[in-house]
C-alpha positions in Angstrom: 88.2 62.2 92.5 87.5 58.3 92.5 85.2 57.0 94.6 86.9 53.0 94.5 87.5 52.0 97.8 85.3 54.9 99.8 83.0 53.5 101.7 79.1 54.7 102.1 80.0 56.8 104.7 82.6 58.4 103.3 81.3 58.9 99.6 78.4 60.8 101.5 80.6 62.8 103.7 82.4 63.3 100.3 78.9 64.3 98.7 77.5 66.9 101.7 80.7 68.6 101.6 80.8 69.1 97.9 77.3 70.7 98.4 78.7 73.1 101.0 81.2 74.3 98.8 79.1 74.4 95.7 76.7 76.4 97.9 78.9 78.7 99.1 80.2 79.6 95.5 76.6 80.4 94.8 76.1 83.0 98.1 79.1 84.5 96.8 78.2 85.4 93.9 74.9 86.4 94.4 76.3 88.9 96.9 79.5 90.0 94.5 76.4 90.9 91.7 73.5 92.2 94.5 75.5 92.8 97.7 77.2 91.5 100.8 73.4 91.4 102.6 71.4 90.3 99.6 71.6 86.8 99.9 68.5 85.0 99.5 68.3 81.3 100.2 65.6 80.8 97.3 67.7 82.0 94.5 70.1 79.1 95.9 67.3 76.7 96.2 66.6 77.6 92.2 69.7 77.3 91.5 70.2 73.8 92.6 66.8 72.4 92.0 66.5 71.7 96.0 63.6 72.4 98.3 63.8 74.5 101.0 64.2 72.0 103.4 67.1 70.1 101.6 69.3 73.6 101.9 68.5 73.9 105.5 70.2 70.3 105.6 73.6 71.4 105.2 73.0 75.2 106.7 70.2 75.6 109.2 69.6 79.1 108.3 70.8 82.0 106.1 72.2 83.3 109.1 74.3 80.2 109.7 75.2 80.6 106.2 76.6 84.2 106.4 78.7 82.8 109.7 80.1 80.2 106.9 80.9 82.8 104.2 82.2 84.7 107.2 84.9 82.3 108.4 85.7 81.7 104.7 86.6 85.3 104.5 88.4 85.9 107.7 90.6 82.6 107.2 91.4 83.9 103.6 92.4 87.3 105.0 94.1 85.6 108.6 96.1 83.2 106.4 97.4 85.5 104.2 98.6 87.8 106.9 100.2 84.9 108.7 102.6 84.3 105.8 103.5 87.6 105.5 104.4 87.9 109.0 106.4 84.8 108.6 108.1 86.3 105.7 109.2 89.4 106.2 111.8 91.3 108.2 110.5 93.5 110.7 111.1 96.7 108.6 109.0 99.4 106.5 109.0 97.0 103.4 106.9 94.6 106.2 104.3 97.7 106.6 104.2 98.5 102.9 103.2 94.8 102.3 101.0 94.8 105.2 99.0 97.8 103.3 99.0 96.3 99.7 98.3 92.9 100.2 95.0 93.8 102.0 94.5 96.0 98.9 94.7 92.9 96.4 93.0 90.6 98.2 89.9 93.2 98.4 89.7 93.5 95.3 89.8 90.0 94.4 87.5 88.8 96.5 85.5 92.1 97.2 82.5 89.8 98.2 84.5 88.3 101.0 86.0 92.0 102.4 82.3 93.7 102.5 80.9 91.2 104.4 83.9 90.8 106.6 85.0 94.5 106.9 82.4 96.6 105.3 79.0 95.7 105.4 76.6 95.1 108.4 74.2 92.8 107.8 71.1 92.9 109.7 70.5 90.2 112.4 73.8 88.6 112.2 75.6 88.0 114.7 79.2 86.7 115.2 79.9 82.8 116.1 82.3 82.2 118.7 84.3 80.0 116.2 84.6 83.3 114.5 84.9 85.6 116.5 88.1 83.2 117.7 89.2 83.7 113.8 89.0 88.1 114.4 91.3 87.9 117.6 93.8 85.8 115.7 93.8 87.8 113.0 93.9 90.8 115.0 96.5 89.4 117.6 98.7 88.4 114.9 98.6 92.4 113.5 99.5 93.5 116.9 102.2 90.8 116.9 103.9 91.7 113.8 103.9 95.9 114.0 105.1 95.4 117.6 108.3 93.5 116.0 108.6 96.8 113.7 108.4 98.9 116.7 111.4 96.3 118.9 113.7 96.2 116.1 113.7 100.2 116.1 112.8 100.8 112.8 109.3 102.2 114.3 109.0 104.4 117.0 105.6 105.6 117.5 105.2 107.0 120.7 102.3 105.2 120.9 102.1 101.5 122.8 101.9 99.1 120.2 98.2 98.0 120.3 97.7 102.2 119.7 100.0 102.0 116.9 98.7 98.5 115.3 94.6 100.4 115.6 95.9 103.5 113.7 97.2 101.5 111.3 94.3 99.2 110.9 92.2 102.3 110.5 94.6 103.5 108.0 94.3 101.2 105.8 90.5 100.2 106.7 89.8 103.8 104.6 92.1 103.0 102.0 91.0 99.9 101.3 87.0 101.1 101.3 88.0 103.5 99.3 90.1 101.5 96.5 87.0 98.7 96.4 84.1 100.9 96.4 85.7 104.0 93.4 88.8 101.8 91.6 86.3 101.1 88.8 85.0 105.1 88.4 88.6 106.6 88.9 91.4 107.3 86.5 93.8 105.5 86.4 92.0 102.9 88.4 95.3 101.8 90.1 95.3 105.4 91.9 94.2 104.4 95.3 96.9 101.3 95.2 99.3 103.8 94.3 98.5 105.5 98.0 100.6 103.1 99.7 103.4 104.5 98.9 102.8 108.0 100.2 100.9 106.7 103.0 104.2 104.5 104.5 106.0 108.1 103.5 103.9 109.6 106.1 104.3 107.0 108.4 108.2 107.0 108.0 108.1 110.9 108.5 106.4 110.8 111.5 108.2 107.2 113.0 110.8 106.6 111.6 114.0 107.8 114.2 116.1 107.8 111.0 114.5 110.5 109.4 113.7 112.8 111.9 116.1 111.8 114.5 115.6 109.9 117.8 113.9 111.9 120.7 117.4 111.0 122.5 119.2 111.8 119.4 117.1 115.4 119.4 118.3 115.4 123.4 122.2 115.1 122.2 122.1 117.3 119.9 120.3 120.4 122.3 123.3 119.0 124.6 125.8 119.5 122.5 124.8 122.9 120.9 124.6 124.3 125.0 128.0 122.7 125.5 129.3 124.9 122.8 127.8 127.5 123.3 129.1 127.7 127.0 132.5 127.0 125.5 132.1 129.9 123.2 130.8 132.4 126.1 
């Protein structure tokens, strides 16, 4: 990008931020070779030839750092989500998509997911700018499954904030376990492949096409009296 025409100001704003994002590339990669918790701010320090104090310049602690790499990673997740909610119809084909795009982005940014999903790390606590980021992300889930369960294509006798945490929890195990075995397994797509049965189950279970509506069960109890009192 040019600088013509920035002024000082702006070609230092320009500068910091550049720094921040060049740092940030460097945390995540330390922790996609070492771990989500191993980041250590001298490796970054090494790595750009900066003091100690210089890093603390554009992130006051490692701490504040993590809460960076943390909103990175819950926007990346929240905005991704957002879109598919936007669109797709409320249907099964919304849940099955719900289920595998988690899945990809895991595993392409499986630095991002353990810190934001998967791995504590210790003394780190939540800003409220993210925390803000988990209750849209999660409000937006609850949002999107409930549409599912209006347009009748769900019906899980369960309200839908139940329904939206089994689902979550679903796919929280899935997920952990596609990230942390897709390498060792054979054929390394076999967790992926889950989805499919998984929504299968679901459908089994929820879906008032396949098993019949509880009022649909009613009518048909009704009906087989009915004829039988005919028949007597």
């Amino acid at each position: 990008m040019s600088t013509r025409g920035l002024s000082v100001r702006e070609r230092r704003q320009r500068n910091y931020e550049e720094m921040r994002s060049g740092i940030l590339a460097v945390a995540r990669e330390i922790m996609r070779e070492q771990g989500a918790a191993a980041l250590n701010l001298n490796e970054i320090v090494f790595f750009f030839v900066m003091s100690t104090t210089e890093i603390y310049t554009y992130f006051p602690s490692k701490m504040a750092l993590y809460d960076a790499l943390y909103r990175l990673g819950i926007r990346l997740f929240r905005e991704a989500e957002a879109e598919l909610w936007r669109t797709t119809s409320p249907d099964w084909d919304r849940i099955h998509a719900w289920f595998a795009l988690r899945l990809a982005l895991a595993e392409e940014h499986p630095d991002l997911y353990h810190l934001v999903f998967d791995v504590p790390v210790p003394g780190f606590v939540l800003s409220p700018e993210s925390l803000e980021e988990v209750r849209q992300l999660y409000e937006a889930a609850v949002g999107g499954i409930t549409e599912v369960i209006e347009a009748g294509v769900m019906q899980p006798n369960l309200s839908p904030e139940e329904a939206t945490h089994l689902l979550i929890t679903m796919r929280l195990g899935l997920v952990a376990a596609h990230v942390g075995k897709h390498r060792l397994v054979s054929p390394p797509d076999r967790f992926a492949r889950l989805v499919d049965e998984i929504v299968a189950i679901l459908r089994a279970a929820w879906d008032p096409t396949e098993n019949g509506s509880p009022q649909d069960a009613g009518d048909e109890k009704g009906g087989g009296a009915s004829q039988l009192g005919r028949k007597a």
